[in-house]
N, CA, C and O atoms as a GROMACS GRO file, in nm:
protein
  588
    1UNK      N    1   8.677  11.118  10.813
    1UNK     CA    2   8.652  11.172  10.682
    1UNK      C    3   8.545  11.279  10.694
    1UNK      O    4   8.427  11.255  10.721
    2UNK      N    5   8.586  11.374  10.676
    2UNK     CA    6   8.465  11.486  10.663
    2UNK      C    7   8.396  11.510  10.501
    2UNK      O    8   8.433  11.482  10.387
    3UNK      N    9   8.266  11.583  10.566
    3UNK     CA   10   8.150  11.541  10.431
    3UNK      C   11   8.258  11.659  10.346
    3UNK      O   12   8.358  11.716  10.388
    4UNK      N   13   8.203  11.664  10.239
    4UNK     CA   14   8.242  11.761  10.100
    4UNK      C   15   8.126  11.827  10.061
    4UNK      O   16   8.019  11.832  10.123
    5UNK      N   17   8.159  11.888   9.935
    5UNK     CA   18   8.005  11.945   9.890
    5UNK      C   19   7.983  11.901   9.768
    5UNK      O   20   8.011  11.964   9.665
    6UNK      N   21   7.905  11.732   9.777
    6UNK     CA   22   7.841  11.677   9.651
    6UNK      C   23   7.989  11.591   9.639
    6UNK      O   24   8.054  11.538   9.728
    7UNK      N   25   8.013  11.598   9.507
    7UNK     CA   26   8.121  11.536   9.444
    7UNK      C   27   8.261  11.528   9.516
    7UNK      O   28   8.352  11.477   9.451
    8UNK      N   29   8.293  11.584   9.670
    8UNK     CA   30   8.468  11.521   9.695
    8UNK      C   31   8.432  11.569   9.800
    8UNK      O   32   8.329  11.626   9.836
    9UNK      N   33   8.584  11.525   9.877
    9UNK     CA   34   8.557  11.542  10.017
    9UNK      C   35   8.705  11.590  10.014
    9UNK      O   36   8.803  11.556   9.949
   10UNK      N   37   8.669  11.732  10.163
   10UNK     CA   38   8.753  11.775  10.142
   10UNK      C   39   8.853  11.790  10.305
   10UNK      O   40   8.794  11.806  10.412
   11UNK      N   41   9.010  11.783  10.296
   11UNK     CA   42   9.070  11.750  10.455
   11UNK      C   43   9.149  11.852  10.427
   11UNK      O   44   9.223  11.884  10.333
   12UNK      N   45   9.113  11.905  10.544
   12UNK     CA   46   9.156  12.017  10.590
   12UNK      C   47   9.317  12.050  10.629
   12UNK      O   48   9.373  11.979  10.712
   13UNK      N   49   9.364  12.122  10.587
   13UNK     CA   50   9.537  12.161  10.572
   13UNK      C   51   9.614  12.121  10.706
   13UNK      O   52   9.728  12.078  10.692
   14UNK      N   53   9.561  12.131  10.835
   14UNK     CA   54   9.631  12.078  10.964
   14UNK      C   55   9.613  11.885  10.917
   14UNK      O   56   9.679  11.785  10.945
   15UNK      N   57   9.540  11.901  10.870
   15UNK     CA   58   9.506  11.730  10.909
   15UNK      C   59   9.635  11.632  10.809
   15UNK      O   60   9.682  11.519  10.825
   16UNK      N   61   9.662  11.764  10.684
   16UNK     CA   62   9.759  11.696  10.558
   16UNK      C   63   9.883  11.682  10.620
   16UNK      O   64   9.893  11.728  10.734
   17UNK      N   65   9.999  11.618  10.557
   17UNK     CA   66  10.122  11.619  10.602
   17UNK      C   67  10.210  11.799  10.493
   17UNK      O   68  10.331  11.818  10.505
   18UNK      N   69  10.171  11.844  10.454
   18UNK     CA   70  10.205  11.934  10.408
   18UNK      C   71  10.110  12.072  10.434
   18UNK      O   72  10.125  12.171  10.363
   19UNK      N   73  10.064  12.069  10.486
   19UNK     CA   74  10.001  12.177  10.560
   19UNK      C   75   9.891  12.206  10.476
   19UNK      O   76   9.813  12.280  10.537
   20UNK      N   77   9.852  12.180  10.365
   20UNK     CA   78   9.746  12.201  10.258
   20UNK      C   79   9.604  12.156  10.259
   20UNK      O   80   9.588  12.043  10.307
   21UNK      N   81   9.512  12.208  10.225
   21UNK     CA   82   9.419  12.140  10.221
   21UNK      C   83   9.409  12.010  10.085
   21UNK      O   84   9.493  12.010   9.995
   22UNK      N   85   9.308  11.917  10.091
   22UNK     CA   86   9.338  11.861   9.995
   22UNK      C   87   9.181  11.818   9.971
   22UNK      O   88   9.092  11.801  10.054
   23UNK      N   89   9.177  11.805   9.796
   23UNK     CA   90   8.988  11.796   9.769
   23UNK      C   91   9.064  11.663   9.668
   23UNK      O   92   9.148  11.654   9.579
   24UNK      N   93   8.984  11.587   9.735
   24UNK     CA   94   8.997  11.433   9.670
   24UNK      C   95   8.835  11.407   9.613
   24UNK      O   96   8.742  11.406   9.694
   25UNK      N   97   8.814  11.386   9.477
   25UNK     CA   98   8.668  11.348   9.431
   25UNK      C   99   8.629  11.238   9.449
   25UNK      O  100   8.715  11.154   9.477
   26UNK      N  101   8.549  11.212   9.444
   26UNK     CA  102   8.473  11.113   9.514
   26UNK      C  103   8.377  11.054   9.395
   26UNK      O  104   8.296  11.130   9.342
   27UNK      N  105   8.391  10.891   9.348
   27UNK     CA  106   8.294  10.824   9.239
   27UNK      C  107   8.196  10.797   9.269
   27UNK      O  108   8.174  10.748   9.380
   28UNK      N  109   8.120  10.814   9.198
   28UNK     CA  110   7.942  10.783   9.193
   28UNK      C  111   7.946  10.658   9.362
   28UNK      O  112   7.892  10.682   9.470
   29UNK      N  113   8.033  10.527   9.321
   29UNK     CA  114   8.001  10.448   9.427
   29UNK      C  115   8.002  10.507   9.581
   29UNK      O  116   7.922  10.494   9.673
   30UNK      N  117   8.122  10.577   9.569
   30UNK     CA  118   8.139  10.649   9.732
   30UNK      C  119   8.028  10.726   9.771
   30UNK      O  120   7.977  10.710   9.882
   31UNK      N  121   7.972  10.832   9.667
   31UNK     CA  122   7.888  10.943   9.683
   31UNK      C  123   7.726  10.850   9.747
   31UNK      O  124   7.653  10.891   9.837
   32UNK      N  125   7.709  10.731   9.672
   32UNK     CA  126   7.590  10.638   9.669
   32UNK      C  127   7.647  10.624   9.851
   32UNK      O  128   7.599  10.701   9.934
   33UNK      N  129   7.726  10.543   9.883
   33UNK     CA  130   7.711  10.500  10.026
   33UNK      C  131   7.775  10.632  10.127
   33UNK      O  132   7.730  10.597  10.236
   34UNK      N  133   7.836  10.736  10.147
   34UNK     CA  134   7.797  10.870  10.217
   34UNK      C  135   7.636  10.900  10.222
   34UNK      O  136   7.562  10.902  10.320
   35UNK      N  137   7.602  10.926  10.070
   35UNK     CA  138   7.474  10.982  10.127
   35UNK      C  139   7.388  10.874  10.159
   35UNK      O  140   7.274  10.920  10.158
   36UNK      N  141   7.386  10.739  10.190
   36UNK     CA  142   7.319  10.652  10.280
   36UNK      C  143   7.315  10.680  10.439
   36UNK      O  144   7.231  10.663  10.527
   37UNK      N  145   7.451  10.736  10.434
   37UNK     CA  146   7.525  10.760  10.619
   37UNK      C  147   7.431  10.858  10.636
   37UNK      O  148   7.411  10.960  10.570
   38UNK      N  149   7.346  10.790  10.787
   38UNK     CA  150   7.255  10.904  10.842
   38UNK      C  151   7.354  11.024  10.918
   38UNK      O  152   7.451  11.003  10.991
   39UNK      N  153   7.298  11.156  10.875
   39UNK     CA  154   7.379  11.252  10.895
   39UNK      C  155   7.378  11.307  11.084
   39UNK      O  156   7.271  11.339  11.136
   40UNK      N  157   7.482  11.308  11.147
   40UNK     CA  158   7.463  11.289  11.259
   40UNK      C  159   7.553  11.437  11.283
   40UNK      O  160   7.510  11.525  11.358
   41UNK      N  161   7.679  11.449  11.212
   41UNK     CA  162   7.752  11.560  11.249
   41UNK      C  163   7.869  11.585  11.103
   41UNK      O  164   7.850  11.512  11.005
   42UNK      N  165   7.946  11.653  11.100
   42UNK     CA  166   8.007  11.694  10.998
   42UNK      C  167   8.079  11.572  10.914
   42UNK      O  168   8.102  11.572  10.793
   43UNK      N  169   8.101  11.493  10.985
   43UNK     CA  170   8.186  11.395  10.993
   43UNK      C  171   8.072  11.275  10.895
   43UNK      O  172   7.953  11.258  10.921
   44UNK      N  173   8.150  11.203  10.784
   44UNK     CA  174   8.052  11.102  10.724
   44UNK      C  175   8.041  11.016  10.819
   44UNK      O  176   7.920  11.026  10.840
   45UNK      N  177   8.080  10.934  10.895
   45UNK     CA  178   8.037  10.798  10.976
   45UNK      C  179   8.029  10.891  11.143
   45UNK      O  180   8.051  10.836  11.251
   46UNK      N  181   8.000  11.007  11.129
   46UNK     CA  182   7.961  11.105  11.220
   46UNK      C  183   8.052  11.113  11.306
   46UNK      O  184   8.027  11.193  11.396
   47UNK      N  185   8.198  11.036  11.316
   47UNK     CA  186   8.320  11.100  11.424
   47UNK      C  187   8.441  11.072  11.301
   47UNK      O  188   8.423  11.042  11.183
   48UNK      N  189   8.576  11.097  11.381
   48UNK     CA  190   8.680  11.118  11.302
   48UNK      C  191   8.720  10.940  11.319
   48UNK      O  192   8.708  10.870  11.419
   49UNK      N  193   8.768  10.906  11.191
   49UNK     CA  194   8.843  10.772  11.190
   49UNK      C  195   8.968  10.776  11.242
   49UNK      O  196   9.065  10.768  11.166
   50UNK      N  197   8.984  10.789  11.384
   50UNK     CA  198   9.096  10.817  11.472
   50UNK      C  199   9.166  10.645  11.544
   50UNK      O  200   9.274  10.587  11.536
   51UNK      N  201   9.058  10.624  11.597
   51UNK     CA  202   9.097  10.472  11.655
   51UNK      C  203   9.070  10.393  11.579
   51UNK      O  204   8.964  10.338  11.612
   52UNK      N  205   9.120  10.345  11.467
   52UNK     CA  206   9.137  10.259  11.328
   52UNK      C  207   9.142  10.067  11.411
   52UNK      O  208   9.074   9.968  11.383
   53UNK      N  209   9.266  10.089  11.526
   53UNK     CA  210   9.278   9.985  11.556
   53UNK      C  211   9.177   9.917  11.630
   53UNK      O  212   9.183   9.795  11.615
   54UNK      N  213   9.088   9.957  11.704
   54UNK     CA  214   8.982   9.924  11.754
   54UNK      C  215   8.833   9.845  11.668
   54UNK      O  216   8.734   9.783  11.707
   55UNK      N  217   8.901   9.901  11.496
   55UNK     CA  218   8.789   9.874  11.436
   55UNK      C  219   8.866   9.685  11.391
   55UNK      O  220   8.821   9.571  11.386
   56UNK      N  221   9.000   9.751  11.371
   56UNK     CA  222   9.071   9.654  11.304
   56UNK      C  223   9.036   9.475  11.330
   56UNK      O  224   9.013   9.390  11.244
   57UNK      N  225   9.039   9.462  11.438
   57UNK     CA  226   9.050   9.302  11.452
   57UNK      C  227   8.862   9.288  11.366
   57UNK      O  228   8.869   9.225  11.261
   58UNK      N  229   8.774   9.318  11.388
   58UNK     CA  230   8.636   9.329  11.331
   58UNK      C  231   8.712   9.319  11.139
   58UNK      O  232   8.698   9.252  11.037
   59UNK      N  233   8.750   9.372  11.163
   59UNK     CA  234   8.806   9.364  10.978
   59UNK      C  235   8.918   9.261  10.926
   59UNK      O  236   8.933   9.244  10.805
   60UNK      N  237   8.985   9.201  11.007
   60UNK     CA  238   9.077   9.162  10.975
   60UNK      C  239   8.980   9.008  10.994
   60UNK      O  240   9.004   8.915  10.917
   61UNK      N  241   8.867   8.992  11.107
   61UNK     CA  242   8.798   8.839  11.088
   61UNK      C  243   8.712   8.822  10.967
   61UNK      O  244   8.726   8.718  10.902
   62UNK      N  245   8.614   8.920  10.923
   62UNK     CA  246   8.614   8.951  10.805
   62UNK      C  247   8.687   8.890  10.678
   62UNK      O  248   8.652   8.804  10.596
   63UNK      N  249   8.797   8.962  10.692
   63UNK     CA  250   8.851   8.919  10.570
   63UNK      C  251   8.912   8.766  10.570
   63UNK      O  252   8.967   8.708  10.477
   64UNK      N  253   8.886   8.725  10.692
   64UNK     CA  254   8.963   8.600  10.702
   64UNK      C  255   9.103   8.621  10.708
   64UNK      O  256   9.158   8.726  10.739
   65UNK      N  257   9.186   8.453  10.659
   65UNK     CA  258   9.332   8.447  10.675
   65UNK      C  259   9.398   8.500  10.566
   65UNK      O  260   9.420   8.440  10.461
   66UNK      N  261   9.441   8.657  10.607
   66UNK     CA  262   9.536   8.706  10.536
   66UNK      C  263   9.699   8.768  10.600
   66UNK      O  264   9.737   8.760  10.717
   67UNK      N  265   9.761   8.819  10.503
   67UNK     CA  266   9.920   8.855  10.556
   67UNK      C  267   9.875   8.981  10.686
   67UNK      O  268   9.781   9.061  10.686
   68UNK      N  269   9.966   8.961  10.771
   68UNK     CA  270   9.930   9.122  10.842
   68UNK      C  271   9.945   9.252  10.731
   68UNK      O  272  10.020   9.252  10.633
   69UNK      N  273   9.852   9.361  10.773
   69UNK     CA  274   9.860   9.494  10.701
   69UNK      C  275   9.835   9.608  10.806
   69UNK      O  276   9.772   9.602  10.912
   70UNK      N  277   9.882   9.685  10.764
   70UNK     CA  278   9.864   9.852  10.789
   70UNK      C  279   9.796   9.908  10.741
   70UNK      O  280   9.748   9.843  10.648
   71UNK      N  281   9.728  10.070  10.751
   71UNK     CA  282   9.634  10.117  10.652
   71UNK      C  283   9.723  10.168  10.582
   71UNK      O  284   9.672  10.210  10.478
   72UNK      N  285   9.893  10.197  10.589
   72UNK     CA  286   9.920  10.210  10.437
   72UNK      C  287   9.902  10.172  10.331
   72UNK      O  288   9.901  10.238  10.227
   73UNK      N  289   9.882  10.029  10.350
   73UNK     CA  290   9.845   9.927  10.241
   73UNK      C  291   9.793   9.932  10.174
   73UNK      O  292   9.808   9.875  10.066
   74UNK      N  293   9.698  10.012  10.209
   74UNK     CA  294   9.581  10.046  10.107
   74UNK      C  295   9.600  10.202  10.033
   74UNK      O  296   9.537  10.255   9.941
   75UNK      N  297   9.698  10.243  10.103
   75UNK     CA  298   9.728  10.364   9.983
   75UNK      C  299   9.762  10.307   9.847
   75UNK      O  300   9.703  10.325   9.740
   76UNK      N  301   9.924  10.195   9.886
   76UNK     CA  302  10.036  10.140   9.797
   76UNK      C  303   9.920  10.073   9.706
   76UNK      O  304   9.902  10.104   9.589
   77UNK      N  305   9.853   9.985   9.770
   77UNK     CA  306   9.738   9.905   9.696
   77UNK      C  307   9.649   9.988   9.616
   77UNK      O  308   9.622   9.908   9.526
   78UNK      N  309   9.571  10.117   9.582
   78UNK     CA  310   9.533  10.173   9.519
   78UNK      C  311   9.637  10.227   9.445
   78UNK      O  312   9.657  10.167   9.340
   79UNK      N  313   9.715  10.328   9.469
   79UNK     CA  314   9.814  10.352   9.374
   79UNK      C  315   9.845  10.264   9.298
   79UNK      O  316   9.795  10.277   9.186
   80UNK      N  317   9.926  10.153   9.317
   80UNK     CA  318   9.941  10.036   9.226
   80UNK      C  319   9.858   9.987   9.096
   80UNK      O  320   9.888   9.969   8.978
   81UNK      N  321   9.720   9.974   9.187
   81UNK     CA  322   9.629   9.891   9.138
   81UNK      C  323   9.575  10.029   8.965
   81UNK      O  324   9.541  10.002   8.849
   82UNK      N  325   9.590  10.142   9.028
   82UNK     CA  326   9.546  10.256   8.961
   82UNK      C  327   9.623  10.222   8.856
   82UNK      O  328   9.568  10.155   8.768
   83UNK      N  329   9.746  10.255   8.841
   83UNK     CA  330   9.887  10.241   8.747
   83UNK      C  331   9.811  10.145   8.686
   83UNK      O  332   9.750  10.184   8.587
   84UNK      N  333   9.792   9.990   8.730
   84UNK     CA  334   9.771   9.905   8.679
   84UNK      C  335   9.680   9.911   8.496
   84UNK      O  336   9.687   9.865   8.382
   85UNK      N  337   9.597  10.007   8.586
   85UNK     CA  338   9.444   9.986   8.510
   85UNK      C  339   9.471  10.148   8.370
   85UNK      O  340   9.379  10.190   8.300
   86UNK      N  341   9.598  10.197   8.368
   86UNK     CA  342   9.582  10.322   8.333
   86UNK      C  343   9.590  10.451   8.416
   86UNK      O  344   9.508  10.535   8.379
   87UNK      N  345   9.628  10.470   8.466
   87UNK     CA  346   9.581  10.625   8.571
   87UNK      C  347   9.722  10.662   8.553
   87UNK      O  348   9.808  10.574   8.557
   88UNK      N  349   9.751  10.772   8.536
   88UNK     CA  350   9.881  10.787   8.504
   88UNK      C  351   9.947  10.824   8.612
   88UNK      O  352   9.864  10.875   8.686
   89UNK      N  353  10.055  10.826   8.663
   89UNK     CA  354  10.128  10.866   8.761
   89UNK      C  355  10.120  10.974   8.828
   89UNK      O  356  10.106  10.991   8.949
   90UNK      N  357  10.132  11.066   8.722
   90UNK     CA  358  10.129  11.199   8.786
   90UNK      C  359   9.962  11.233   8.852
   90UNK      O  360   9.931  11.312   8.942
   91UNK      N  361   9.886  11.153   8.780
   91UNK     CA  362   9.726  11.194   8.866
   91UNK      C  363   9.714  11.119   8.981
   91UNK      O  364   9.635  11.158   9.066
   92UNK      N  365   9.796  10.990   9.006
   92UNK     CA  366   9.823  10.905   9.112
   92UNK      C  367   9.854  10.972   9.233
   92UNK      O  368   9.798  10.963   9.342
   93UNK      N  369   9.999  11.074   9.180
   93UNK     CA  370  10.082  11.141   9.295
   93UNK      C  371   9.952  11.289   9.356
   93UNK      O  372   9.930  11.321   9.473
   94UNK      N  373   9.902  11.335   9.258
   94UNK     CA  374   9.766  11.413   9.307
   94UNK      C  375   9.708  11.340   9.401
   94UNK      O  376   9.726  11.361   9.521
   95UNK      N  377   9.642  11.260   9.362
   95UNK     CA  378   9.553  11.236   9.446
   95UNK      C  379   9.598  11.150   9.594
   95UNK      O  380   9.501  11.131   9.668
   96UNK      N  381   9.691  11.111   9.631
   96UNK     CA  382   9.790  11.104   9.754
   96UNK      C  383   9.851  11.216   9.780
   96UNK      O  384   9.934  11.204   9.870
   97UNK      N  385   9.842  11.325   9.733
   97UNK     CA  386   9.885  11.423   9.778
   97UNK      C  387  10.016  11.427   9.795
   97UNK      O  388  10.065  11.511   9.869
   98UNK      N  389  10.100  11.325   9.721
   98UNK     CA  390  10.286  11.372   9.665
   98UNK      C  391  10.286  11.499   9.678
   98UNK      O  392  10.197  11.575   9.638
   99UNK      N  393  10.414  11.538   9.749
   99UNK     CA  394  10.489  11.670   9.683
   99UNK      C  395  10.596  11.625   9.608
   99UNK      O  396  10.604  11.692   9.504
  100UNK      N  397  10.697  11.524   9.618
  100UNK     CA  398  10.785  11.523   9.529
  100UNK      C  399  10.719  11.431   9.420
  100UNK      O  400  10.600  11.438   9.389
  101UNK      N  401  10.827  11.325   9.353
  101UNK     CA  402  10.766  11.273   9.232
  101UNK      C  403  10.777  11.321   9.120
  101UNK      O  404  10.894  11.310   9.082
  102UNK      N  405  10.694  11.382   9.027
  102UNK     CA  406  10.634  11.418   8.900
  102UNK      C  407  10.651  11.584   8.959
  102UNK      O  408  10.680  11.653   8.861
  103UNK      N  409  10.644  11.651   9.056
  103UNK     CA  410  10.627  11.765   9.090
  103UNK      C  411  10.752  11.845   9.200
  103UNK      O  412  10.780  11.957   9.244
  104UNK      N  413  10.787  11.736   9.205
  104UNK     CA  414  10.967  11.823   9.269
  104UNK      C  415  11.055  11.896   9.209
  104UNK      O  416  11.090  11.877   9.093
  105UNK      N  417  11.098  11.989   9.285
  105UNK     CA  418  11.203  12.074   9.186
  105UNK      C  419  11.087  12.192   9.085
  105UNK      O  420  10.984  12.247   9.123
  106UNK      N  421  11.139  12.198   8.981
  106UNK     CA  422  11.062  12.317   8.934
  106UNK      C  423  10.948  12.299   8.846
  106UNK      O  424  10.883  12.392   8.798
  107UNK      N  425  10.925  12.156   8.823
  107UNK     CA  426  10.760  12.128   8.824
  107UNK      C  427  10.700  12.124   8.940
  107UNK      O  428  10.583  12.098   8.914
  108UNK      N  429  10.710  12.135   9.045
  108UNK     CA  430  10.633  12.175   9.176
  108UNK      C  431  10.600  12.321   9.212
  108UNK      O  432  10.509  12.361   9.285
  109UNK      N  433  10.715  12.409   9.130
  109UNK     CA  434  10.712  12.536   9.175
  109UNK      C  435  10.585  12.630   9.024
  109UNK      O  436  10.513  12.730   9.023
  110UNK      N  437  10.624  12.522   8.920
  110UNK     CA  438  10.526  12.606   8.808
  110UNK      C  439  10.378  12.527   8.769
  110UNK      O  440  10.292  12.562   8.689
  111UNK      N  441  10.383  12.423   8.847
  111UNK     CA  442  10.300  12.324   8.779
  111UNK      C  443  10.125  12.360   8.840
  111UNK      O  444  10.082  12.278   8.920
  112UNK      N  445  10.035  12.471   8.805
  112UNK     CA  446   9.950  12.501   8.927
  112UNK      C  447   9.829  12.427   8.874
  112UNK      O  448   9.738  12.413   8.956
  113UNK      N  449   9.806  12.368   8.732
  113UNK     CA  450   9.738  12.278   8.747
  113UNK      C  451   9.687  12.204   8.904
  113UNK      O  452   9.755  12.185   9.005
  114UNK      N  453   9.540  12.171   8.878
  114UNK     CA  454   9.437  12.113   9.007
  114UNK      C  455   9.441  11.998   8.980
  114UNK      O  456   9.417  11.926   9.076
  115UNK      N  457   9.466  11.939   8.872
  115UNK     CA  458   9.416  11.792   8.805
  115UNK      C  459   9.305  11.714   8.878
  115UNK      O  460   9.294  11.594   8.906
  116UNK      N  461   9.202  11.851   8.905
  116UNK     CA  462   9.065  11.758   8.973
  116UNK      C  463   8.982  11.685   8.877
  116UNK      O  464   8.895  11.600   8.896
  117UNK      N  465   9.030  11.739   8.768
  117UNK     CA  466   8.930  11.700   8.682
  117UNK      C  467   9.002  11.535   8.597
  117UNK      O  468   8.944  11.463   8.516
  118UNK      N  469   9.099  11.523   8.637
  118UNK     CA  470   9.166  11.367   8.599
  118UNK      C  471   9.176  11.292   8.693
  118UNK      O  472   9.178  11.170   8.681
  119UNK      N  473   9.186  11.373   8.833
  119UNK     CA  474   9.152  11.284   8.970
  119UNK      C  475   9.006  11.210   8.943
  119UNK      O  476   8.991  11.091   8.914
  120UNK      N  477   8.941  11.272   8.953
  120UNK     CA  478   8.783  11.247   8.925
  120UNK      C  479   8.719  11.139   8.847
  120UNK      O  480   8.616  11.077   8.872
  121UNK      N  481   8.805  11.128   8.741
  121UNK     CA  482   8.834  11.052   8.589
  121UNK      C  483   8.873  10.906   8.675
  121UNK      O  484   8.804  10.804   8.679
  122UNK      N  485   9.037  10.936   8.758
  122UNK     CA  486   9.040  10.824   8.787
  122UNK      C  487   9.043  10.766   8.902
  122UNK      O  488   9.124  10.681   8.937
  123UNK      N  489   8.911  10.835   8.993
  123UNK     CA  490   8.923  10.749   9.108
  123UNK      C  491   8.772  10.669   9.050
  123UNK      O  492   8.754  10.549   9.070
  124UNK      N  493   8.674  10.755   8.980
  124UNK     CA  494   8.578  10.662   8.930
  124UNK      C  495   8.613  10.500   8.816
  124UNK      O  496   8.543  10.401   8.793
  125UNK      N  497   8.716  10.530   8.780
  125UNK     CA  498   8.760  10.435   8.710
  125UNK      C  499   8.817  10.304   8.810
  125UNK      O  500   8.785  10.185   8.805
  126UNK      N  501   8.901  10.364   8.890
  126UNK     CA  502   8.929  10.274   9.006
  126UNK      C  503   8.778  10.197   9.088
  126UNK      O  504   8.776  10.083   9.135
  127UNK      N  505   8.696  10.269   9.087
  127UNK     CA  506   8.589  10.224   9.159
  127UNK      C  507   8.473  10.181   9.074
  127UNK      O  508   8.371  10.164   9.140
  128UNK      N  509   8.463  10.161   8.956
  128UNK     CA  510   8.450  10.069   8.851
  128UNK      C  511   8.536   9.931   8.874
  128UNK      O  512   8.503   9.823   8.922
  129UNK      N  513   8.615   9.962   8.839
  129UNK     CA  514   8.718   9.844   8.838
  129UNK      C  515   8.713   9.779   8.978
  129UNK      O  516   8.749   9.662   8.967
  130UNK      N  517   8.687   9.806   9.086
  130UNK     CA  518   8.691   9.778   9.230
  130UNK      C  519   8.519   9.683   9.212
  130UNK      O  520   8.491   9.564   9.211
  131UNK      N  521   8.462   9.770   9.203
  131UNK     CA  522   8.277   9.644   9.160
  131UNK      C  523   8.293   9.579   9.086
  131UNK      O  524   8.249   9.464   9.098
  132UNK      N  525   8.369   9.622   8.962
  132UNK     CA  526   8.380   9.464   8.931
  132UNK      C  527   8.411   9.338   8.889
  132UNK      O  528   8.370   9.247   8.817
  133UNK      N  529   8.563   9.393   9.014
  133UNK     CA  530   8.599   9.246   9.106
  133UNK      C  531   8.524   9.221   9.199
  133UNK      O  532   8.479   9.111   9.168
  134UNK      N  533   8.481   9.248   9.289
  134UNK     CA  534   8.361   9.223   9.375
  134UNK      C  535   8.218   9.184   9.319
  134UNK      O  536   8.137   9.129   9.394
  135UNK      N  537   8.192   9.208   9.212
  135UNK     CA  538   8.048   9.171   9.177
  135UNK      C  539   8.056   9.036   9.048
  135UNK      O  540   8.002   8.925   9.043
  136UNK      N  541   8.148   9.108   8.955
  136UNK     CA  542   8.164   9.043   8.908
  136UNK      C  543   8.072   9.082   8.766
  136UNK      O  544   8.051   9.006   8.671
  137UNK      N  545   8.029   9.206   8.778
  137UNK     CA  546   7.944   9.255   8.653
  137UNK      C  547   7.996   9.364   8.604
  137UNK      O  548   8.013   9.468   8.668
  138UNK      N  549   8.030   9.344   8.459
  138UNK     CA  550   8.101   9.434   8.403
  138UNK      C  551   7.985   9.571   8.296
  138UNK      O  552   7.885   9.567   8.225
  139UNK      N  553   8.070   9.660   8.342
  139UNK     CA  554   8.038   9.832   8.296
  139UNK      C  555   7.991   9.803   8.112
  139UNK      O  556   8.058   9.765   8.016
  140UNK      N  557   7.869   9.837   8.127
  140UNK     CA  558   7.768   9.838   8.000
  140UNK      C  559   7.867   9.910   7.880
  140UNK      O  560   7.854  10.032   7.893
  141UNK      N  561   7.951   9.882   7.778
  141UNK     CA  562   7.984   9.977   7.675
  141UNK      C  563   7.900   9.971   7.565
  141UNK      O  564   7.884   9.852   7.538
  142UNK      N  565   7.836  10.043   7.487
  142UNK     CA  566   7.788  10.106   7.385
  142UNK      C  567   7.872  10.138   7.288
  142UNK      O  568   7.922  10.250   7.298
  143UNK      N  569   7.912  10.047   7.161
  143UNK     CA  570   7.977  10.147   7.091
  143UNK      C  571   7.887  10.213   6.987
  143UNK      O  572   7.781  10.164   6.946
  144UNK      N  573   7.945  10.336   6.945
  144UNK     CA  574   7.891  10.451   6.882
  144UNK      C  575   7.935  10.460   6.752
  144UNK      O  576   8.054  10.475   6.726
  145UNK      N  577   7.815  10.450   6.634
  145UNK     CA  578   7.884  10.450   6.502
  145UNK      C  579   7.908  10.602   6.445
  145UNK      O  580   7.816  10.683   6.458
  146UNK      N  581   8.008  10.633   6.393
  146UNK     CA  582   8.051  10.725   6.344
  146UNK      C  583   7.933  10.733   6.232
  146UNK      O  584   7.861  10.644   6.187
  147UNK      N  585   7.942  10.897   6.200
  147UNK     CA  586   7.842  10.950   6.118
  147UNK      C  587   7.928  10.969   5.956
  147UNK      O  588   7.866  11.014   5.859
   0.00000   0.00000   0.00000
């Protein structure tokens, strides 16, 4: 994962499956633990997450006894989980970087919308919702009386 500037991180067009670059935003939680990562080289955990499997068995004792997985899993599993909570599809297929979907055919060819600004919306929402199941403390609402 390479750093970004501030708010997203951005992968570079050889690295995409469509030759593109791609700027994925990044929620308050992510931004909090990057800028913890002592800065060593361009790279947030200072090399490329290339040998995944090497990290894997360390993660998989971790988590204890679960089904085998892939790191697709965790695409399908966010996407899903996103849908779940609200995120609408088409900001889903953004931020996985779909070409077909919502954008094949001649909504792909006119559609030049960035939707960074609903990516943004809902990967922080996802990562809300991600603390707290893990914590177990839910997001302060305020409601606001009309004037």
């Amino acid at each position: 994962m390479e750093r970004g500037q501030g708010g997203a991180i951005e992968i570079a067009g050889e690295r995409m499956k469509g030759r593109q670059t791609h700027t994925v935003p990044l929620s308050i939680q992510a931004r909090t633990i990057i800028e913890a990562q002592p800065r060593v080289s361009e790279f947030v955990f200072g090399h490329k997450l290339t040998h995944f499997e090497r990290v894997r068995p360390e993660i998989d004792r971790r988590m204890g006894n679960v089904a085998p997985w892939v790191m697709h899993d965790l695409r399908r599993t966010c996407a899903s989980g996103m849908a779940k909570i609200g995120v609408p599809v088409t900001t889903i297929e953004k931020l996985l970087a779909h070409r077909g979907g919502s954008f094949k055919g001649v909504a792909g060819i006119y559609q030049r919308h960035s939707f960074l600004p609903e990516m943004a919306a809902a990967v922080q929402k996802w990562s809300d919702h991600v603390e707290q199941l893990v914590t177990g403390k839910v997001a302060k609402v305020v409601k606001l009386r009309r004037r």
